[in-house]
N, C-alpha and C positions, 0 to 999 in steps of 0.2 A: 560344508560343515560350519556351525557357528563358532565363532575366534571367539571362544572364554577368555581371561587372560586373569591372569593370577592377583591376589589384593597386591601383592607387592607390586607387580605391573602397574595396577591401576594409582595406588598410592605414587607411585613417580610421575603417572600419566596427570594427576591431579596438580601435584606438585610444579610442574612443568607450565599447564598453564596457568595458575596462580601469578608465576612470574612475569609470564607473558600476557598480563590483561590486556595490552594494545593491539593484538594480532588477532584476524579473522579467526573464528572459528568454523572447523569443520563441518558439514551437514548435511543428512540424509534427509528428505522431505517428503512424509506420504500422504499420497494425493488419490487413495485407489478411483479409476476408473470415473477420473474427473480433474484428471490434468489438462489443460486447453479450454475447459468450460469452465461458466459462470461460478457454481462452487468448489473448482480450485485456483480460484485466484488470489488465495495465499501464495502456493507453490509459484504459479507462474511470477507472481510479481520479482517470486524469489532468487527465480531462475534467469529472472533477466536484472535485475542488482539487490545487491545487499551490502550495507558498511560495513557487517556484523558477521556474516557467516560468507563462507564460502562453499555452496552447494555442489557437491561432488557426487549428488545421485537422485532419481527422481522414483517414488517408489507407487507403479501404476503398472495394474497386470495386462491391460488391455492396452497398453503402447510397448510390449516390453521388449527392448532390444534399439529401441528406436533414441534418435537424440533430443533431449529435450528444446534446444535452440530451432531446429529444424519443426517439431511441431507446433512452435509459436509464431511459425510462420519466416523467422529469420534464416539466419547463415546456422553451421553447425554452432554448436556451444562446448560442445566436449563433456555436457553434463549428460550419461547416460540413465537411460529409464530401467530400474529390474523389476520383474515380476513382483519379488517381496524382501523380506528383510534379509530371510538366508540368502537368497539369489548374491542381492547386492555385499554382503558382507565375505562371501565365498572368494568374489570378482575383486574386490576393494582392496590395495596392498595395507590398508590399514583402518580401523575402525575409527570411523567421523567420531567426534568430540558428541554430537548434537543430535537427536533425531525429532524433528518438527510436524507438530500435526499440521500439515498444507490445505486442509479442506476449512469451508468456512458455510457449512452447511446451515439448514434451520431447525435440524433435530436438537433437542436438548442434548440429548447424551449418545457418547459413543456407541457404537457395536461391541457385544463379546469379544468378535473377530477382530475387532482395534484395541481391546483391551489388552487381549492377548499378545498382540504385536508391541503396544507400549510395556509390556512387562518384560520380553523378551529383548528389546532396545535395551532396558536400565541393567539388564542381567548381564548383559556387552561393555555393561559401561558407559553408556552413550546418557548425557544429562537428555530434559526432557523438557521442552517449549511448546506452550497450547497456547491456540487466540479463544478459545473457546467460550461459553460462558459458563460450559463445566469446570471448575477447578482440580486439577488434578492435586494441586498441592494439598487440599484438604480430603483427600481419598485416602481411607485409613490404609486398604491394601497396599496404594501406590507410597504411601509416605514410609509403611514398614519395608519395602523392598528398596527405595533409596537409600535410606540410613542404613542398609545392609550392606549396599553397593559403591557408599559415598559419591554419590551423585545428586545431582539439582534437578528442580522442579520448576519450571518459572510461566507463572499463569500469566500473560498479555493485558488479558484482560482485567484481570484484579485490581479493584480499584483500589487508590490510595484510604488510608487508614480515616476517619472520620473527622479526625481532629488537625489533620493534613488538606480540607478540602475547600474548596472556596466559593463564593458567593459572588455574585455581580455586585464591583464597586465605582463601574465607570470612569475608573483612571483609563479605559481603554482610550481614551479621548486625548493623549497627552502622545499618541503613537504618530508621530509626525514623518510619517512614512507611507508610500501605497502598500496596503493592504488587497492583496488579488484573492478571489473563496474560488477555486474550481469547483463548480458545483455542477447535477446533472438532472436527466429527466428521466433515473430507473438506479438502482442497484447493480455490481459490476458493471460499467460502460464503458470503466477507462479514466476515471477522476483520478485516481491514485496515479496510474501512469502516466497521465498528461502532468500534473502536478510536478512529480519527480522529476520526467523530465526537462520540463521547463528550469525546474529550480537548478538542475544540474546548468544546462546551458547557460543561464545568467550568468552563473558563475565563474563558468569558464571565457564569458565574457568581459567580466572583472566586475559586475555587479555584485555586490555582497546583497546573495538573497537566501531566506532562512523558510525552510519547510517549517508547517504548523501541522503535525500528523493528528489523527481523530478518530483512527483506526489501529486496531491490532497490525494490521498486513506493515503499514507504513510502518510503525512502532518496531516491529522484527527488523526491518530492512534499515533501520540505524538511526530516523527521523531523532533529533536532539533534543525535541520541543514535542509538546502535545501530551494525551490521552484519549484513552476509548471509550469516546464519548457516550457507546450503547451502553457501558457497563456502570453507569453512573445513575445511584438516583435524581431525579428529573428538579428536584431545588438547585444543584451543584453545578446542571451540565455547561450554563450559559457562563459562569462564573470561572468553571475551569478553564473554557476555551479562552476567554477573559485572562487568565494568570498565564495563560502558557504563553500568547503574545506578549503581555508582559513582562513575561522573562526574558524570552527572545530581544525581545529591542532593548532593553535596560543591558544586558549582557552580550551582546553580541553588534551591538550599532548596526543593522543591516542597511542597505539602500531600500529594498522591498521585502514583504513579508509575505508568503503564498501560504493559502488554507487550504486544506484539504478536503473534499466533501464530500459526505453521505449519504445516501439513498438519494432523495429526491424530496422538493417543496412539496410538490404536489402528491407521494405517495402517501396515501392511505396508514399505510402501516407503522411507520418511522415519524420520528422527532425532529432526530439529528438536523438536519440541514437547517430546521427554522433556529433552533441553539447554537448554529453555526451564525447565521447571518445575524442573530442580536449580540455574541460575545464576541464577536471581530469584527463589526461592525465595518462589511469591506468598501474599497472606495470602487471595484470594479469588480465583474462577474466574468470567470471564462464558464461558457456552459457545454457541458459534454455529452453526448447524445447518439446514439446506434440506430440509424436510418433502416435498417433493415429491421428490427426488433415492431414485431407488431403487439406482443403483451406482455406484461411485467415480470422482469424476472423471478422465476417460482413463484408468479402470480397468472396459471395460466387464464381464469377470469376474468384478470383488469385488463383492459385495452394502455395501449403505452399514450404518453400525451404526447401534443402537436409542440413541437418548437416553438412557435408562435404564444402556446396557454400557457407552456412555463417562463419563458420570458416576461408575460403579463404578472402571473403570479410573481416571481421573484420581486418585480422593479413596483409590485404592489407594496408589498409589506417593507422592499429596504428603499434606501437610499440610495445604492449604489446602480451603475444601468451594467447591463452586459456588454461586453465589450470585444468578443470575439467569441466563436465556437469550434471544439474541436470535435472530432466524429471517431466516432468506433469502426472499424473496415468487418465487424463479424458477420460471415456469411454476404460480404460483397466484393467481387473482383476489383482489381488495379482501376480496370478501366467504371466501373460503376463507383467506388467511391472519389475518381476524379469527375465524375457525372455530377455526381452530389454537392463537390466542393464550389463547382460551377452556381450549380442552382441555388444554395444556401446564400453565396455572397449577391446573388444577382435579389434575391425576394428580401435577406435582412440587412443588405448593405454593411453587413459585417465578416472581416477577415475570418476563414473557415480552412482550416487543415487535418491532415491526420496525422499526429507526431512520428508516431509510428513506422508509418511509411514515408509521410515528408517534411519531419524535422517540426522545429518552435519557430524557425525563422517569423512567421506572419506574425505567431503571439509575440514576440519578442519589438515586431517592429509596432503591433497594435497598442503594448505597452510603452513605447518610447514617446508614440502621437501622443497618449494619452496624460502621459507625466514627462515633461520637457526636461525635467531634471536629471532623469534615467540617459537620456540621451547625451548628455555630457560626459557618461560614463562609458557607455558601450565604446569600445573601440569599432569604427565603422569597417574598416577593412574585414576584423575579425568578423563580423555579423556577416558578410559576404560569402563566409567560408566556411559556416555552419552544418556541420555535419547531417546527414538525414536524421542520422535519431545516434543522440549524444553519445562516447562510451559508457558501460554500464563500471 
């Protein structure tokens, strides 16, 4: 049965965390029938960290019962999968704060059957978080049933207000720091995750280093810095990427600054990554890449490119060279993407890992060759004792 719970309930429930802005929020994340794959990898990123929420449920009919840590391949997580919303709220000693649309699909607009499901989250009380590039916040139905229920609406993707936006002014050039762009050769590969984690590591090895998010997904998970770059008109986008590192290094002094990147130089369809490499203009490339992937995601037509043309492309149009590659394990065993790691460092004579499975330690040491300065900082023992893949 669905837990109603009374306005006075909710009115204290609001009340409460009002108080508490610093503490995670609760959250259900639905992901139907595309948790583990390429269009939900909101949820998963979710599922494996967030500064922001603390996800207590994964909401996918076709894993249900199952743990969500355990189908990303890891240890358990303790974040359990339900069939749906009643499921999970039946099970749940208490109703999440949050309920997150986790898919990051190419339809414009939701389903009835998702509609339905986000009306019935805000009727719970549960506030309501899309990456989407539907806004929910401007949905007459969804805005009259908020203000009924006094709860939030918070679109990801919404860009800042017009008069709030910025323009390339090439003080990017005063950023006396390496600048790293994870960037990749496909849409979901693992740019966002290689990212994260790297940035975690640094920092647990005393390098002050500052995520540049570019994405909704990174954006959810608590990135300090950034915007969504799709959701931008195309005068702004390079300009924003521009302010955000500006920010970042004027406010935060880091040692390094990591970008985060999307889709692909070389796809077809997207922007992003060429906005990326002129507004952060990086001093190194890590490139990210799924050896097993032979055509573009939700592009079953295009063929995926060769490691080799996106390299050429990239170190065409920037300045910067690549400097390591990390590898996606989707649909390859332990022992084949140790196959892989072999072969990549032997043809590009560049450090190749899979985070995932084994840790940033190579990007961590490819960036120290490359910037001597970093090296003064890592504590070398600690690099030693580098975790496989960081806590979340």
């Amino acid at each position: 049965m669905i837990k109603y719970e009374t306005t006075f309930a909710k009115r204290q429930k609001k009340a409460q965390r009002e108080r508490k802005p610093d503490l995670k929020r609760t959250a259900l994340v639905y992901c139907e029938k595309q948790f583990g794959l390429a269009d939900g990898k909101t949820a998963s990123a979710l599922a494996r960290h967030s500064d922001l929420y603390t996800v207590v449920g994964i909401l996918d009919s076709s894993l249900a019962g199952k743990d969500a840590g355990e189908e990303l391949g890891k240890e358990k997580s303790g974040i359990p999968i339900f069939s749906n919303l009643k499921d999970a709220l039946s099970k749940l000693s208490k109703v999440p704060d949050c309920y997150i649309y986790g898919k990051a699909p190419l339809d414009t607009y939701i389903s009835t059957e998702e509609r339905l499901l986000i009306l019935e989250a805000m009727e719970n009380d549960m506030d309501i978080i899309s990456g989407l590039h539907q806004f929910f916040s401007e949905d007459a139905e969804f805005v009259l049933i908020a203000a009924r229920n006094n709860i939030q609406i918070k679109d990801i993707r919404k860009p800042p207000l017009l008069k709030d936006l910025h323009v390339f002014t090439g003080q990017i050039s005063k950023v006396n720091v390496p600048v790293i762009a994870v960037l990749g050769t496909d849409c979901a590969c693992g740019k966002m995750t290689t990212a994260v984690e790297l940035n975690k590591t640094l920092n647990n090895l005393g390098v002050k280093s500052v995520l540049i998010a570019t994405g909704q997904t990174s954006l959810m998970q608590g990135a300090k810095y950034g915007v969504s770059t799709d959701a931008l008109v195309n005068q702004f986008v390079v300009g924003e990427i521009e302010n955000s590192l500006l920010q970042a290094f004027d406010k935060e002094s880091p040692d390094i600054i990591l970008v985060e990147g999307q889709s692909a130089v070389s796809h077809p369809a997207f922007m992003s990554s060429h906005a990326i490499l002129k507004g952060s203009m990086p001093d190194g490339i890590i490139l990210q890449h799924p050896p097993a992937r032979t055509f573009r995601c939700d592009f079953p037509d295009l063929a995926m490119p060769t490691v080799e043309s996106e390299i050429k492309l990239i170190e065409a149009i920037s300045e910067a060279k690549v400097t390591a590659i990390a590898l996606s394990h989707e649909n390859l065993t332990d022992e084949e993407i140790l196959n892989v790691i072999t072969d990549y460092e032997q043809r590009f004579q560049l450090p190749t890992t899979d985070v995932l499975n084994h840790g940033c330690r190579k990007l961590v040491q490819a960036l120290g060759t490359r910037f001597p300065k970093l090296n003064q900082i890592i504590q070398r023992k600690s690099l030693e004792i580098i975790p496989v893949l960081a806590a979340s």
